[in-house]
N, C-alpha and C positions, 0 to 999 in steps of 0.2 A: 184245368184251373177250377178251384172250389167257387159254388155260385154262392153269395151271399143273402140270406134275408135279416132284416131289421125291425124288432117289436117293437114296437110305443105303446103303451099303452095310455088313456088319455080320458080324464074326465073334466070339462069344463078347464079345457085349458087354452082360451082364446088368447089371452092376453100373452101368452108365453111360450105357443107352440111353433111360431114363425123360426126360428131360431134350430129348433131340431130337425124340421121339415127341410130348412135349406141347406144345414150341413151334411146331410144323408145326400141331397140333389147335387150340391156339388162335389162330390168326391170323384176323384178322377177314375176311379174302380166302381163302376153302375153295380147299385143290389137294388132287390126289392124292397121297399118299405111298407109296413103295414103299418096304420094305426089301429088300434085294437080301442073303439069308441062305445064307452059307454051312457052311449044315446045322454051327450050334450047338449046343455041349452040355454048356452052363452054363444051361439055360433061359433064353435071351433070346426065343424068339417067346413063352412061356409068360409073362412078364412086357411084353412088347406086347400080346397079346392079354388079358392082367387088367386094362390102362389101357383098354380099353373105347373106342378109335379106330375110327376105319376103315381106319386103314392096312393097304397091302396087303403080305403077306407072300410074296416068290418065295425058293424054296429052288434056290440054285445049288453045284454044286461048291466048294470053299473053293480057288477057284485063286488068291486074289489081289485086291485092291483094283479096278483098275480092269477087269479080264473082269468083275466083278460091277456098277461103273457102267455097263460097255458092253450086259450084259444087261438091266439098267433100262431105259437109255435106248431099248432096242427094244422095251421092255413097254409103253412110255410111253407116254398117251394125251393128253397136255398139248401145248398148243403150244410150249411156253415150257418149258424144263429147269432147274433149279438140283440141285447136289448139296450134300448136308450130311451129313457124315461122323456116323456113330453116337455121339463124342463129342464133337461141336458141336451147338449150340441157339442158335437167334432172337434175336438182342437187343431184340426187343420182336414185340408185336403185329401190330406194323404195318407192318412188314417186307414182307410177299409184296403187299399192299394198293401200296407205292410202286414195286415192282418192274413189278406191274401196268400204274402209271398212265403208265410210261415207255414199256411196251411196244404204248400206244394207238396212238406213231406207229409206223405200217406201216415206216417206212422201219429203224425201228432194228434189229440183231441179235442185238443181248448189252449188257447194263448189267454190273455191278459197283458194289462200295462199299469202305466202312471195316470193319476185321476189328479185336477184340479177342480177345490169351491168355488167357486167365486159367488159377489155380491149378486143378490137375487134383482137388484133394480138396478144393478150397474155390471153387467156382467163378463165386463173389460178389466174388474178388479179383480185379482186373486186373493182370497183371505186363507185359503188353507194347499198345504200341500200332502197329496197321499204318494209316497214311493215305494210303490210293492216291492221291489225286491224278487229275488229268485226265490224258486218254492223250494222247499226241502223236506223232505216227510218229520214230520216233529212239529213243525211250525205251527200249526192251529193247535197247538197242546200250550201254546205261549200265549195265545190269544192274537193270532197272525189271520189275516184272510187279505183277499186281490178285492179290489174294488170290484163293484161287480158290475157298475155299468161298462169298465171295461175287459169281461170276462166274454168272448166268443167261443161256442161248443159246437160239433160237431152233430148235425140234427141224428146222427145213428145213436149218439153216446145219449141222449134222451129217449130215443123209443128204448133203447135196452135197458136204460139205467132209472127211466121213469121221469114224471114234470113234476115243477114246483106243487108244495105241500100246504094247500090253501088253508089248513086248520094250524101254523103256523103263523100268521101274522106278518109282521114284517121282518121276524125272523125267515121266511120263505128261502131267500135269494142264499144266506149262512146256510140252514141243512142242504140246498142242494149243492155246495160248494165242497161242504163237507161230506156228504155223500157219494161225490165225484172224484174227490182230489184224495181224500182218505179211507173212506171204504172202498171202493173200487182202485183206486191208485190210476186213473186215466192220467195218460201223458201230457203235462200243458207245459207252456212256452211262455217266457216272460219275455214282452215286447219293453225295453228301455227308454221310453217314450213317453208323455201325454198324453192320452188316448181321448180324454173324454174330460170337459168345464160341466161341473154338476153346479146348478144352483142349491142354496145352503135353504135348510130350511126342511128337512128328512123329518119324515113321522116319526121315526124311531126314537127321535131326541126332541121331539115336541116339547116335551114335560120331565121331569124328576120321574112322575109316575106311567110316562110311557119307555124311559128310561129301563125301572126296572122290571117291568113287564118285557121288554126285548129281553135282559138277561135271562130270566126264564125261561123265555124261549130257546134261547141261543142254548141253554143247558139240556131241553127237550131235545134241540135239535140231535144232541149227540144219544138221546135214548130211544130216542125210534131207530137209530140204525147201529142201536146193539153195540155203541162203543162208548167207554167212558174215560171222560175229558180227566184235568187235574183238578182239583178242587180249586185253582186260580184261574182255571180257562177262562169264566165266561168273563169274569173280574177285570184280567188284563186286557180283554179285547176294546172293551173303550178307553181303557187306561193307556193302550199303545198309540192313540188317535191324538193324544195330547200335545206331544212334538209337531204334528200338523201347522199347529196355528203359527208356529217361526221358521219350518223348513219352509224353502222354496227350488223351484226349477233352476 
């Protein structure tokens, strides 16, 4: 059976990390969780450590989102990786238990699922729905990609295939998706489920102008790995996000 570890990465996130901490603690499938802290100081390890977990606390430089998942991921003693951001939490239970049972066959490299928004101060509301859907080689030529809080990889398919590309931005999480799923062709598995309640509020879409700074990126991402997109790629990819706001589970 695959062992699990889970990144967080987390900067001053007292007020909203209760919630990730304890749906990693309760899942009926134990993994290890790390926060990956970048020396906070609003007391967030001081309120991880009052929830009385085992989660492990690493204190890293505050450089940034993913140098803090790429420090995880070499702390990591799991075979199996999932990231969940400090204000994202589990949508159930049972969550890591089926991410598990996919990853029995040897042959798989990464699953994913269904990702719910919900309201960042009411986090009982849904306001968006993302349905991955099954991959198909084509599909990020459309402007297609898997949520990626609930995208879990196999820690081999990172040392071979390499960790997030911290001169990317928050584009990061897209090139390695698409460096995985399309360059390499690794095998993933689409879990038909909920996987993961993201609170709304993403850098990516802060602004108009952090807007198209991610498209740019999203376009980089396909030129460093020597493949080029359609001139509608990176266009559609927030354009497909729109049906979001009326689909639901």
């Amino acid at each position: 059976m695959a062992e699990l570890s889970i990144i967080s990465p987390s900067l001053n996130s007292a007020d909203i990390i209760t919630d990730c901490i304890r749906s990693v603690a309760e899942q009926e499938h134990v993994a290890e969780h790390l926060v990956i802290d970048g020396h906070s100081s609003d007391g967030t390890t001081d309120v991880i450590r009052n929830l009385g977990t085992d989660t492990r606390v690493i204190q890293e430089p505050p450089e940034g989102i993913y140098p803090a998942v790429n420090a995880g991921i070499l702390a990591a003693r799991g075979d199996v990786i999932g990231i969940l951001h400090a204000d994202d939490f589990y949508a159930s239970t049972a969550v890591l238990d089926q991410v598990t049972t996919v990853f029995e066959d040897p042959t798989v490299d990464a699953c994913y699922g269904d990702l719910c928004y919900v309201e960042n101060t009411n986090p009982s509301r849904i306001v968006r729905y993302w349905r991955a859907g099954h991959y198909q080689p084509g599909r990020f030529l459309n402007g297609w990609m898997p949520p990626h809080p609930t995208f879990f990889v196999r820690r081999k398919i990172y040392q071979q295939y390499g960790l997030y590309r911290t001169d990317l931005g928050t584009s990061a999480d897209y090139e390695l998706m698409v460096r995985f799923l399309v360059k390499h062709e690794i095998k993933t598995v689409y879990i038909p489920q909920v996987l993961v309640h993201m609170r709304t509020g993403g850098l990516s879409n802060a602004s108009w102008r952090a807007r198209i700074e991610a498209n740019r990126m999203d376009r980089r991402a396909w030129q460093v790995n020597g493949l080029n997109p359609y001139p509608w790629t990176t266009l559609a990819k927030p354009l497909r996000k729109v049906g979001q706001w009326w689909s639901r589970p």
